[in-house]
HTML snippet that shows the backbone in 3Dmol.js (N, CA, C, O; Angstrom):
<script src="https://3Dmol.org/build/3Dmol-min.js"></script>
<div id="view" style="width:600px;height:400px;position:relative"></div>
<script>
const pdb = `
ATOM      1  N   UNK A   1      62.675 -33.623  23.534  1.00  0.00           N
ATOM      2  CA  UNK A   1      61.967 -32.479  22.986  1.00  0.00           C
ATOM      3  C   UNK A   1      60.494 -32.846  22.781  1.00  0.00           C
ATOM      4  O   UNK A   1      60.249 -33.912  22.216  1.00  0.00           O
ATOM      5  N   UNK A   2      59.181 -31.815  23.315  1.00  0.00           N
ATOM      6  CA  UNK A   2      57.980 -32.214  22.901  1.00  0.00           C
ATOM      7  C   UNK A   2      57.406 -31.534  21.982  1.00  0.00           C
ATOM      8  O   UNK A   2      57.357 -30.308  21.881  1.00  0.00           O
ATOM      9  N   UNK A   3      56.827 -32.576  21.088  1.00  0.00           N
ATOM     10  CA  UNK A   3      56.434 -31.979  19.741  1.00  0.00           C
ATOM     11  C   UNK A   3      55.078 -31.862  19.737  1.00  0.00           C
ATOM     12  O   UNK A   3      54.661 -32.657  20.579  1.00  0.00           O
ATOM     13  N   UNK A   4      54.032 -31.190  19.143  1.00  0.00           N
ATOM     14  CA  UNK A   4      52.656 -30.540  18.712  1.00  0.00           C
ATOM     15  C   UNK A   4      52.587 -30.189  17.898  1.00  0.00           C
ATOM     16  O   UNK A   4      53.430 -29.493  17.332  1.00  0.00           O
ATOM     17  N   UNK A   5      51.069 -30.683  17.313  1.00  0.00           N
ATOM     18  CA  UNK A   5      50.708 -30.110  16.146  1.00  0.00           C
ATOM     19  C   UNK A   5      49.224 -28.931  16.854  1.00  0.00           C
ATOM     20  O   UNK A   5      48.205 -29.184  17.495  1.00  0.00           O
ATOM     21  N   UNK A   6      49.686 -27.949  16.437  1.00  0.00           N
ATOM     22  CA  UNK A   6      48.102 -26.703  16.441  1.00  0.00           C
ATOM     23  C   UNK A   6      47.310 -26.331  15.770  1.00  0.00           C
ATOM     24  O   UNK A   6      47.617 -25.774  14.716  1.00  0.00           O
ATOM     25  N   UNK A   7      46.200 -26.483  16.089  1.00  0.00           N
ATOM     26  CA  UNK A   7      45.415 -26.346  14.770  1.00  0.00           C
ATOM     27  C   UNK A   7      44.296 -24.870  15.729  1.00  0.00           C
ATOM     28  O   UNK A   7      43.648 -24.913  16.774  1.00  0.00           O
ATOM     29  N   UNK A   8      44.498 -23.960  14.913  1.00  0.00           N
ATOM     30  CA  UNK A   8      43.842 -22.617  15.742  1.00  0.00           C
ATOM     31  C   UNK A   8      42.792 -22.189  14.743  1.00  0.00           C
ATOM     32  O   UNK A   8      42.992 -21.686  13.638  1.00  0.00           O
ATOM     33  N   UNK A   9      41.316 -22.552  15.482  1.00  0.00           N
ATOM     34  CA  UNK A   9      40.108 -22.340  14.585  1.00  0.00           C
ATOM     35  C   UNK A   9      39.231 -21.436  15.570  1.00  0.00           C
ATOM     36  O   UNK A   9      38.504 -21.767  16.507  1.00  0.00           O
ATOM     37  N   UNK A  10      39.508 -20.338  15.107  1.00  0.00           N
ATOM     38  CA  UNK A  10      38.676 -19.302  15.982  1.00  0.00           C
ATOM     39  C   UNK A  10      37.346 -19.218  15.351  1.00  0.00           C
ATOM     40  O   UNK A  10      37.156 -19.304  14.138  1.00  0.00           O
ATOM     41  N   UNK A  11      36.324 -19.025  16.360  1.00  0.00           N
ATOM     42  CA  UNK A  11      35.017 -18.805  15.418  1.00  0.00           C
ATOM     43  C   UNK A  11      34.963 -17.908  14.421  1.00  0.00           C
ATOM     44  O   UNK A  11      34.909 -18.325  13.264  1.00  0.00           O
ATOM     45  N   UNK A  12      34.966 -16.484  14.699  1.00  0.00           N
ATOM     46  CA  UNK A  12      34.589 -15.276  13.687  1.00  0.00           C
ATOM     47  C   UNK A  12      35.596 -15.559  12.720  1.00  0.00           C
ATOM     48  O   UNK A  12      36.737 -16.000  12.858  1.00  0.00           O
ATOM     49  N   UNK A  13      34.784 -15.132  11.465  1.00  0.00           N
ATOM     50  CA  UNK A  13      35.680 -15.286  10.136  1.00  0.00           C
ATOM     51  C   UNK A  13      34.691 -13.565   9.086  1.00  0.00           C
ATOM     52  O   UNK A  13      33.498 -13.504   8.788  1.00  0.00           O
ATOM     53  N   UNK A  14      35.661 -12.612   8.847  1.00  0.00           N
ATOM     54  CA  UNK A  14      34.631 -11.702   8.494  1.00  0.00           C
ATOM     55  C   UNK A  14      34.252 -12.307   6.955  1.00  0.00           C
ATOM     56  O   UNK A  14      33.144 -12.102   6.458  1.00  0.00           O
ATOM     57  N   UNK A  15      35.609 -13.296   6.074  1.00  0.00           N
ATOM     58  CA  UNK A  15      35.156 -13.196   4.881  1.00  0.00           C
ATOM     59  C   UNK A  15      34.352 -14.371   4.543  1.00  0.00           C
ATOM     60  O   UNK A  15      33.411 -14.268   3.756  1.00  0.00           O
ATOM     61  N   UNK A  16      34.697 -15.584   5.143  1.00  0.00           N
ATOM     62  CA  UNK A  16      33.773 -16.718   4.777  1.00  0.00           C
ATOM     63  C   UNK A  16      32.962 -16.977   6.447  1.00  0.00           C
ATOM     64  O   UNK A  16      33.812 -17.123   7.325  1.00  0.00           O
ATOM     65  N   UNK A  17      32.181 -17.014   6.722  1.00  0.00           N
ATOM     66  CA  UNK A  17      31.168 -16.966   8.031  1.00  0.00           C
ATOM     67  C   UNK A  17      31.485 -18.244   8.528  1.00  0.00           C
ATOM     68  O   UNK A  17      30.635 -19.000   8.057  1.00  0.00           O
ATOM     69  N   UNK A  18      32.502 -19.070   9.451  1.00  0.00           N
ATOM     70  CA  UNK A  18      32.071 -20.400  10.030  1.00  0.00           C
ATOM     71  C   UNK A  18      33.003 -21.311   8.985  1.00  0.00           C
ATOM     72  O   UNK A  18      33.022 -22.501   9.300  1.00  0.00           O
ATOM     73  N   UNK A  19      33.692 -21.004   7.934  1.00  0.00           N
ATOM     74  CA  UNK A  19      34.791 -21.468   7.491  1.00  0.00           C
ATOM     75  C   UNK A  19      35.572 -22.909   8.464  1.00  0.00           C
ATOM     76  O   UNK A  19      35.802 -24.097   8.238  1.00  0.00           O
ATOM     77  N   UNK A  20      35.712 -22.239   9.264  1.00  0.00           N
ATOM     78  CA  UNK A  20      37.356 -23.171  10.164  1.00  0.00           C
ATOM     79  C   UNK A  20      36.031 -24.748  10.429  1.00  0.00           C
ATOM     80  O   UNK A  20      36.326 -25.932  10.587  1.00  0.00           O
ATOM     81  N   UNK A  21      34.523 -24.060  10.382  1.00  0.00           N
ATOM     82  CA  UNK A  21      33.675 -25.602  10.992  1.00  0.00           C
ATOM     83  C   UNK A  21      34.049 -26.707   9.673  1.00  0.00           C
ATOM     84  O   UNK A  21      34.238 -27.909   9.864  1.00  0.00           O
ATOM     85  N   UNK A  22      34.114 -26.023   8.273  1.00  0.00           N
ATOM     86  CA  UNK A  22      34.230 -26.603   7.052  1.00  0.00           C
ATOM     87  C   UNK A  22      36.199 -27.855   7.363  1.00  0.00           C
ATOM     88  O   UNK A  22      36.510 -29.041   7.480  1.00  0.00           O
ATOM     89  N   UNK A  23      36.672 -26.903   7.353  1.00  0.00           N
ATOM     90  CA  UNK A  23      38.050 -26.937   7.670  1.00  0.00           C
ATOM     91  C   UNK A  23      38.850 -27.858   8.389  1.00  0.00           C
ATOM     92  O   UNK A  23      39.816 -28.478   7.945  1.00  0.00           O
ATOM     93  N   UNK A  24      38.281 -27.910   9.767  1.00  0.00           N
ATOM     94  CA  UNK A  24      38.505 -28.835  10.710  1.00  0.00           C
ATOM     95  C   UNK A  24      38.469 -30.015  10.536  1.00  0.00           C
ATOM     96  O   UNK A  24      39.432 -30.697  10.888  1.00  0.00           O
ATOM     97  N   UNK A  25      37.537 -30.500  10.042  1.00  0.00           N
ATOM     98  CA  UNK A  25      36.808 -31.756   9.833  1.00  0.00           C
ATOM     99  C   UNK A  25      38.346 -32.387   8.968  1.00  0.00           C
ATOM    100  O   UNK A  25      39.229 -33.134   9.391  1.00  0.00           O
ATOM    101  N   UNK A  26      38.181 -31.742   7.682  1.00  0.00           N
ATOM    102  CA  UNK A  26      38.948 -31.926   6.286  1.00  0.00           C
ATOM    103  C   UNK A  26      40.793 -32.151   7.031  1.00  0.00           C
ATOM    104  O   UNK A  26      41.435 -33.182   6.830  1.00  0.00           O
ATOM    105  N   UNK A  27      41.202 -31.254   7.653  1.00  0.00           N
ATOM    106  CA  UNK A  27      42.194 -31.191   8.260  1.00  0.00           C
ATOM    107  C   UNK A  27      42.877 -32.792   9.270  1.00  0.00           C
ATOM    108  O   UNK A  27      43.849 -33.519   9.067  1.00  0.00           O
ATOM    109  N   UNK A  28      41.646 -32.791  10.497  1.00  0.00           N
ATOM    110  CA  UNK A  28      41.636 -34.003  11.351  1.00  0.00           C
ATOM    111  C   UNK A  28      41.547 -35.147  10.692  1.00  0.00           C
ATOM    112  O   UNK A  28      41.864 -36.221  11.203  1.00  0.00           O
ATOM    113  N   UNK A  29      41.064 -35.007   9.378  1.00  0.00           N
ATOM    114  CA  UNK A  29      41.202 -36.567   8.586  1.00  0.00           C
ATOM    115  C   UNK A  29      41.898 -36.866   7.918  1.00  0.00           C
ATOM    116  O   UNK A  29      41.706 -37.826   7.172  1.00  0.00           O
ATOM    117  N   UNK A  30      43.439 -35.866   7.923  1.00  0.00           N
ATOM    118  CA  UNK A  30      44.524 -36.270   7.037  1.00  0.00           C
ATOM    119  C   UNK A  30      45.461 -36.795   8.207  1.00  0.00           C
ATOM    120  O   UNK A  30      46.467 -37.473   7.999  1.00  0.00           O
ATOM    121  N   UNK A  31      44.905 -36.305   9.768  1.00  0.00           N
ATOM    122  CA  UNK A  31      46.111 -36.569  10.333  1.00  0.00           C
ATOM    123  C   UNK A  31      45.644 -38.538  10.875  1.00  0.00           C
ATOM    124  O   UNK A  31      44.532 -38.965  11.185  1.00  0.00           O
ATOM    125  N   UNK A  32      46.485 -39.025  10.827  1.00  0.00           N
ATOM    126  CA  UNK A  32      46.822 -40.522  11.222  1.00  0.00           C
ATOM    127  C   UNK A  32      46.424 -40.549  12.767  1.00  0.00           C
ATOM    128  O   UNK A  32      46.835 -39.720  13.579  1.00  0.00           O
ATOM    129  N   UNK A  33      45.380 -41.846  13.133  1.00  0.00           N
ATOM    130  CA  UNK A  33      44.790 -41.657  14.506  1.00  0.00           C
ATOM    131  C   UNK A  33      45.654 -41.578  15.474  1.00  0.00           C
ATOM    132  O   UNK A  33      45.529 -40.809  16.428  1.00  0.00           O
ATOM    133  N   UNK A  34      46.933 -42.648  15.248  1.00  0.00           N
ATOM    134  CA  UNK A  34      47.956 -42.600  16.197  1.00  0.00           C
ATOM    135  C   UNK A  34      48.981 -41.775  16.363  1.00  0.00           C
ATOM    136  O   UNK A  34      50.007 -42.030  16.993  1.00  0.00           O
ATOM    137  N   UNK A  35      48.598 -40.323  15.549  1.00  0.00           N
ATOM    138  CA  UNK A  35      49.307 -38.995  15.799  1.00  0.00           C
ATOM    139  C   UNK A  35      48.063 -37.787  16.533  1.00  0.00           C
ATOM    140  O   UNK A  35      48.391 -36.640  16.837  1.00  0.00           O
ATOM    141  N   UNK A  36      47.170 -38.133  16.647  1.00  0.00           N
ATOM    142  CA  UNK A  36      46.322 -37.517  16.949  1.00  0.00           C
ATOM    143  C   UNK A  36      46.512 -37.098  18.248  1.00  0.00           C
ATOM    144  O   UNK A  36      46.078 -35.990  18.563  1.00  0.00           O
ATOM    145  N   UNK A  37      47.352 -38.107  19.442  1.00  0.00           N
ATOM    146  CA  UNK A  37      47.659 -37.244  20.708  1.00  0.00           C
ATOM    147  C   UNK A  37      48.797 -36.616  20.595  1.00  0.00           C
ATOM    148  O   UNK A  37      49.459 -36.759  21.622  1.00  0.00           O
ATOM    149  N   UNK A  38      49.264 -36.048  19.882  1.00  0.00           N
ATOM    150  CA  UNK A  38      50.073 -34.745  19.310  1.00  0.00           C
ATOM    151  C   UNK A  38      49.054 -33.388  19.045  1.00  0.00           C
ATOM    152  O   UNK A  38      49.110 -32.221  19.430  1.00  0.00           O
ATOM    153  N   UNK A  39      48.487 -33.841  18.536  1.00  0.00           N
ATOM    154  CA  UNK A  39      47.579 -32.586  18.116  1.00  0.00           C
ATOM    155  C   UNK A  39      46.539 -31.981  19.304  1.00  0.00           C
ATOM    156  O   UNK A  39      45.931 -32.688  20.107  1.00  0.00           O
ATOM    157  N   UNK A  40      46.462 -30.166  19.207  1.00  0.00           N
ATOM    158  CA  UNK A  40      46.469 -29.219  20.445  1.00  0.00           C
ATOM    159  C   UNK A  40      45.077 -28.458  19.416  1.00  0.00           C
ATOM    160  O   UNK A  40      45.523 -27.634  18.618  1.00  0.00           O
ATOM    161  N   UNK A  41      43.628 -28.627  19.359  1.00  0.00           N
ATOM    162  CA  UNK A  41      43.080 -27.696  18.545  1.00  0.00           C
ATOM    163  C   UNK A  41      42.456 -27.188  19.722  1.00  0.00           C
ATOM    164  O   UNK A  41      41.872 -27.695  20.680  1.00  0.00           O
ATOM    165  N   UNK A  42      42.835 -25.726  19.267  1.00  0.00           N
ATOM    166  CA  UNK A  42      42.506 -24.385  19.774  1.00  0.00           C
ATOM    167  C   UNK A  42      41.276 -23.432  19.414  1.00  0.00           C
ATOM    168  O   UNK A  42      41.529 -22.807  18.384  1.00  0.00           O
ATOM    169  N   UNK A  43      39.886 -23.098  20.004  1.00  0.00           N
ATOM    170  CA  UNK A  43      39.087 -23.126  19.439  1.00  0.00           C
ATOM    171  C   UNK A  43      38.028 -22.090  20.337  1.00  0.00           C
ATOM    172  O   UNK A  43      37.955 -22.378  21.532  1.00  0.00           O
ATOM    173  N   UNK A  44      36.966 -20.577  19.738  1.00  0.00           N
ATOM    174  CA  UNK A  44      35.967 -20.792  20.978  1.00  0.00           C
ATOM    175  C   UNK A  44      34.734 -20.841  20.704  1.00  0.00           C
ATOM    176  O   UNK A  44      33.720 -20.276  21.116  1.00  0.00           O
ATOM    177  N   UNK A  45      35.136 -22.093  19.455  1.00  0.00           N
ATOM    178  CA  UNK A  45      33.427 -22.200  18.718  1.00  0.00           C
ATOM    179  C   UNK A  45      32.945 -23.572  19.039  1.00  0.00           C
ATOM    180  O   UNK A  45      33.351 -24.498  18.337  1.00  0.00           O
ATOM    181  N   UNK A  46      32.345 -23.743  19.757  1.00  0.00           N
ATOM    182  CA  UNK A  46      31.756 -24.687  20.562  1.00  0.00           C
ATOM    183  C   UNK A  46      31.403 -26.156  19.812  1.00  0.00           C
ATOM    184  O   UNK A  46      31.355 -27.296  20.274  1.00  0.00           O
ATOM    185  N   UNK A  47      31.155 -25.576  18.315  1.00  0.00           N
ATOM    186  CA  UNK A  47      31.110 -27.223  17.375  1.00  0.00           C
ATOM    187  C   UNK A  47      32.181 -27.744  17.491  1.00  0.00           C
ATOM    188  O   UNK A  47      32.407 -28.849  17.982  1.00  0.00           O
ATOM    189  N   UNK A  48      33.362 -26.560  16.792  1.00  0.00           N
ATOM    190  CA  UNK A  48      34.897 -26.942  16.777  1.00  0.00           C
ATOM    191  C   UNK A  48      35.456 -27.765  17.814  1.00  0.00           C
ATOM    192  O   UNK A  48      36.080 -28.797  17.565  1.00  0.00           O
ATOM    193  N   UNK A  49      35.167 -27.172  19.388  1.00  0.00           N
ATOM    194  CA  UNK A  49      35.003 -27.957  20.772  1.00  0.00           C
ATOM    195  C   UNK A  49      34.797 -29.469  20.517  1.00  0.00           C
ATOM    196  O   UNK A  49      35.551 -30.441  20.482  1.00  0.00           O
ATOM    197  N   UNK A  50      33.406 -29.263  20.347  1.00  0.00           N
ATOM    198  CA  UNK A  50      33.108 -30.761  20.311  1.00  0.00           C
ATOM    199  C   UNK A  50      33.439 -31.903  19.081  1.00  0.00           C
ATOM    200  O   UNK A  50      33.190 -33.107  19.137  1.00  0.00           O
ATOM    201  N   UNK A  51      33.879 -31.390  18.304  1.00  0.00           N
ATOM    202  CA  UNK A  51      34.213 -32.043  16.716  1.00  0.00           C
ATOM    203  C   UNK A  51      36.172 -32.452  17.389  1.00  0.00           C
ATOM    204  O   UNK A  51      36.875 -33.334  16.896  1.00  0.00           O
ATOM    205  N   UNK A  52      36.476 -31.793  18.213  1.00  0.00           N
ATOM    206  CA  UNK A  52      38.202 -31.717  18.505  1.00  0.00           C
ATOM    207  C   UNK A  52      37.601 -33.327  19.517  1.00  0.00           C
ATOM    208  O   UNK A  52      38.112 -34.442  19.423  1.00  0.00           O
ATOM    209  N   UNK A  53      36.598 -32.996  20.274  1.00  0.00           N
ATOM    210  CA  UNK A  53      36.593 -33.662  21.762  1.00  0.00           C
ATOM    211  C   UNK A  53      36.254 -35.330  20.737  1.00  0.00           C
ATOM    212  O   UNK A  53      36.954 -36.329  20.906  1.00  0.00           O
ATOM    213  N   UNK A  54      35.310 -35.291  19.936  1.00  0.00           N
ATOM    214  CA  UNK A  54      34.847 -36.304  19.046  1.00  0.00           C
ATOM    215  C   UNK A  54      35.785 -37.229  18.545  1.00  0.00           C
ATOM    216  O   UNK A  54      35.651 -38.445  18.681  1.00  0.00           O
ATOM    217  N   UNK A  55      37.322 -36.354  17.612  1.00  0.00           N
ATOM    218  CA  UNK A  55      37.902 -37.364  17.249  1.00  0.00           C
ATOM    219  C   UNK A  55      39.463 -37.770  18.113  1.00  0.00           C
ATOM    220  O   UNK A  55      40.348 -38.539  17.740  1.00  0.00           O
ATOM    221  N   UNK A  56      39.387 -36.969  19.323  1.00  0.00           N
ATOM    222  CA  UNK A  56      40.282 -37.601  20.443  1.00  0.00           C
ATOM    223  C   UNK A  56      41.360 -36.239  20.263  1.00  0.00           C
ATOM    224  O   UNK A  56      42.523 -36.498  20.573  1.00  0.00           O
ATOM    225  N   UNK A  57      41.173 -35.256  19.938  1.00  0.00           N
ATOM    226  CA  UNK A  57      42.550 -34.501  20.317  1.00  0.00           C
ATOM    227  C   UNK A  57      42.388 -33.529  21.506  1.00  0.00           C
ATOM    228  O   UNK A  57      41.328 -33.152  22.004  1.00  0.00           O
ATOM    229  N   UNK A  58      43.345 -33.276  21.777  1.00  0.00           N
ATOM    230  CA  UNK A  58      43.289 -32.398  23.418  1.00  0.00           C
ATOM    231  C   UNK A  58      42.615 -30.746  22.909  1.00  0.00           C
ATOM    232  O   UNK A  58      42.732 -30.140  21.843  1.00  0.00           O
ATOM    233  N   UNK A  59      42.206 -30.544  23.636  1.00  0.00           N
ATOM    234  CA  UNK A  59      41.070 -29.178  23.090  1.00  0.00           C
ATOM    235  C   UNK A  59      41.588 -28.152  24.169  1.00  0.00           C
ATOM    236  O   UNK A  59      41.904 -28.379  25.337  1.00  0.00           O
ATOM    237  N   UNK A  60      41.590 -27.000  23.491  1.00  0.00           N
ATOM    238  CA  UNK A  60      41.737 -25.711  24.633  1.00  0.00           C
ATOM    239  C   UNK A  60      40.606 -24.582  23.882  1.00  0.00           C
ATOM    240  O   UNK A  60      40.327 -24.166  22.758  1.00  0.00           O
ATOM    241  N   UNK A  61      40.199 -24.415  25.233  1.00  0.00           N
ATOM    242  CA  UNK A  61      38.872 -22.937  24.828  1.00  0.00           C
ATOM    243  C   UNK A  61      39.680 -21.921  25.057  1.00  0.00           C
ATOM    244  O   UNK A  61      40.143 -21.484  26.111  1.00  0.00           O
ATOM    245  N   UNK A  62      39.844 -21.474  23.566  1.00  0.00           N
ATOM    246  CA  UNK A  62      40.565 -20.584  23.653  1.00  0.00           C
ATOM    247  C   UNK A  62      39.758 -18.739  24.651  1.00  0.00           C
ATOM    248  O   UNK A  62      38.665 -18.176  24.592  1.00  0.00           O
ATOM    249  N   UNK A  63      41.005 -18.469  25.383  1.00  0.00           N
ATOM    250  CA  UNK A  63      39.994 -17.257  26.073  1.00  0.00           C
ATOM    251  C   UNK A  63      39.539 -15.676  25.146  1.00  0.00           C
ATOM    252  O   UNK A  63      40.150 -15.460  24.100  1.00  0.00           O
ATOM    253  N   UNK A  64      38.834 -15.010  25.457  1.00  0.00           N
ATOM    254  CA  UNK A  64      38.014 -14.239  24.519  1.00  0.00           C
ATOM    255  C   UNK A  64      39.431 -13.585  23.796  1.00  0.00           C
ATOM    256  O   UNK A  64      39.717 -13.895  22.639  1.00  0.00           O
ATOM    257  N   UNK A  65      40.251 -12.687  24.567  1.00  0.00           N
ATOM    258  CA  UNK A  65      40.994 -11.490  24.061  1.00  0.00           C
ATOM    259  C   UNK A  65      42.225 -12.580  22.969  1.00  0.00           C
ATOM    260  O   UNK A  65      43.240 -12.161  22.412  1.00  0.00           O
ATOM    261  N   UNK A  66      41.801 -13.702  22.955  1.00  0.00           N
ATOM    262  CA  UNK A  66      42.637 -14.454  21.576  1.00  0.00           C
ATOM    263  C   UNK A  66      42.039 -15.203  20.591  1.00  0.00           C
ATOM    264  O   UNK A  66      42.378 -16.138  19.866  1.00  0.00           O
ATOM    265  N   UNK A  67      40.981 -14.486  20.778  1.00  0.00           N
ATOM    266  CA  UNK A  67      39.873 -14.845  19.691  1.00  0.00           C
ATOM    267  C   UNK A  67      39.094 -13.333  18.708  1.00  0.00           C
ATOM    268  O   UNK A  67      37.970 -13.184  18.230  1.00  0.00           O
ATOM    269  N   UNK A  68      40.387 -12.382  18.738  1.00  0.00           N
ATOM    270  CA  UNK A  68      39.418 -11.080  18.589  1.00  0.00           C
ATOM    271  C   UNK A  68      40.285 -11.278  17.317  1.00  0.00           C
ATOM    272  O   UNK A  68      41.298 -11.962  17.166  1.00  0.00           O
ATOM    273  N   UNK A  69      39.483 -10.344  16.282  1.00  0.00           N
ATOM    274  CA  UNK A  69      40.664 -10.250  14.737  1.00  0.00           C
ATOM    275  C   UNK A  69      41.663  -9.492  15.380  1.00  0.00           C
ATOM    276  O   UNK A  69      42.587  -9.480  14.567  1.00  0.00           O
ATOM    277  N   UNK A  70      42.021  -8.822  16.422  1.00  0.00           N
ATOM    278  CA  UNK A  70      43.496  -8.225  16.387  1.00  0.00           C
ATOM    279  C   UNK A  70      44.449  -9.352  17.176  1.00  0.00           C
ATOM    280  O   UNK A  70      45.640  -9.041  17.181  1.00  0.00           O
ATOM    281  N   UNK A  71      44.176 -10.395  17.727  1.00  0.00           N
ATOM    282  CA  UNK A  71      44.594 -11.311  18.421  1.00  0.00           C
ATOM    283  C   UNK A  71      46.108 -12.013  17.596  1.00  0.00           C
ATOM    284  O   UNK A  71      45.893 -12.488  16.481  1.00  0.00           O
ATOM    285  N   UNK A  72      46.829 -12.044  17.853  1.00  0.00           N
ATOM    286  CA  UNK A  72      48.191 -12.114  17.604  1.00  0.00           C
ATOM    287  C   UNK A  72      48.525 -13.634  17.305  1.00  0.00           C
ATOM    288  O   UNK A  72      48.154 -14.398  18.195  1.00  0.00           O
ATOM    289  N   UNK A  73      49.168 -14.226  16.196  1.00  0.00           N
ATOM    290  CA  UNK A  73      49.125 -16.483  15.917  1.00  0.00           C
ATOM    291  C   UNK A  73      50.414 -16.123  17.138  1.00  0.00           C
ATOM    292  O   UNK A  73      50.525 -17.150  17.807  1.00  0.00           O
ATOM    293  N   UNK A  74      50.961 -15.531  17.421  1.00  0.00           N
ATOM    294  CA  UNK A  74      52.640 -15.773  18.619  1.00  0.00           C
ATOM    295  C   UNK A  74      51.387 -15.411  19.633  1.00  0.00           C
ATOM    296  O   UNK A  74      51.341 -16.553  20.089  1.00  0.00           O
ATOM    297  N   UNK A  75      50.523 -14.851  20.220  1.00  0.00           N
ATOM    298  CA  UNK A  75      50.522 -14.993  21.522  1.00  0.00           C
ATOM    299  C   UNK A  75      49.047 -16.672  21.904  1.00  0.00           C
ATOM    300  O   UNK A  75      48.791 -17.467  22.808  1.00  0.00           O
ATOM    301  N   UNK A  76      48.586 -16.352  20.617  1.00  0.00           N
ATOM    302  CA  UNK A  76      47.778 -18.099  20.355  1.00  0.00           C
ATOM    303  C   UNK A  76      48.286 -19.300  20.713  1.00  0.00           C
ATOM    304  O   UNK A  76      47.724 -20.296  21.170  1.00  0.00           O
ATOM    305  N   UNK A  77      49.810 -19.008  20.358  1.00  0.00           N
ATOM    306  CA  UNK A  77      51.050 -20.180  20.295  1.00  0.00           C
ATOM    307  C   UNK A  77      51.437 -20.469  22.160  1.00  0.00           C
ATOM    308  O   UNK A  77      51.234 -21.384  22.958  1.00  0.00           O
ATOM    309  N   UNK A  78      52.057 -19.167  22.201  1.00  0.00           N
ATOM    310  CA  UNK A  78      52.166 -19.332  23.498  1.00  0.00           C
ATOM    311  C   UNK A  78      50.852 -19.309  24.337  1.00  0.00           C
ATOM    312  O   UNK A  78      51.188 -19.126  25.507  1.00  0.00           O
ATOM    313  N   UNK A  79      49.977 -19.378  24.272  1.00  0.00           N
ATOM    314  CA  UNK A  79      48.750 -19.310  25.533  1.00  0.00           C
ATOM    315  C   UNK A  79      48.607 -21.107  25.097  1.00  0.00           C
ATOM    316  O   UNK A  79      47.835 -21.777  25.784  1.00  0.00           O
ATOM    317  N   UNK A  80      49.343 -21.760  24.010  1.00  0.00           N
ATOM    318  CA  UNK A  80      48.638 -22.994  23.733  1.00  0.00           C
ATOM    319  C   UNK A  80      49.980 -23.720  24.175  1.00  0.00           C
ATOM    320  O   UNK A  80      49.610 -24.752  24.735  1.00  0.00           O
ATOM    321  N   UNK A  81      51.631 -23.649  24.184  1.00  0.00           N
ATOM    322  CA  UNK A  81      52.433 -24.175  24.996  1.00  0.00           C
ATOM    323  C   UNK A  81      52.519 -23.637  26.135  1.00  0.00           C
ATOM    324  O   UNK A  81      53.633 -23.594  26.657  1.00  0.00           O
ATOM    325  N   UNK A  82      51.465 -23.126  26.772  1.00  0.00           N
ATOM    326  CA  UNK A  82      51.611 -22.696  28.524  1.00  0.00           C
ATOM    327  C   UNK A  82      50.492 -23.862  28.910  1.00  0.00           C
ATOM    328  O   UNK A  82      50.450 -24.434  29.999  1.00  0.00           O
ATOM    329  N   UNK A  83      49.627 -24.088  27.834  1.00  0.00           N
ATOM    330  CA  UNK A  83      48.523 -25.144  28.177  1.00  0.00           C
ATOM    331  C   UNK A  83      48.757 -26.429  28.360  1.00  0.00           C
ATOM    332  O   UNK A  83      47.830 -27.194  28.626  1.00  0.00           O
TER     333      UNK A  83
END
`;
const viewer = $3Dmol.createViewer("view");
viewer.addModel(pdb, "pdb");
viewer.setStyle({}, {cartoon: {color: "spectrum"}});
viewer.zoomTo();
viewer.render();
</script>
């Protein structure tokens, strides 16, 4: 069985502006380095990109229509185990 951890940090945030950039960071430093190629962050904010690419986890740009506020965490999930 293959296991993943997802971490889905879309840019737009209407109530805190850029939140998930705060977030990420705080998150990636609880996880243990040698679990880190488990972890899938999903992202189409270009710091987030490079902050995922920085501390070694596999990165997916996420595509626009799953980055909109009506964008669905089940079809996030699956566009990220098809990846």
């Amino acid at each position: 069985m293959n296991r993943f951890f997802l971490i889905p940090a879309r840019k737009g945030s209407k109530g805190v502006p850029y939140k998930n950039r705060s977030l990420v960071p705080v998150i990636m430093n609880k996880i243990p380095k040698q679990h880190r190629e488990f972890v899938l962050l999903t992202s189409n904010d270009n710091e987030i990109i490079k902050l995922g690419n920085d501390m070694g986890v596999k990165v997916r740009l996420r595509p626009d229509e799953l980055a909109s506020d009506t964008a669905s965490m089940k079809s996030v999930i699956i566009d990220a185990i098809s990846f």
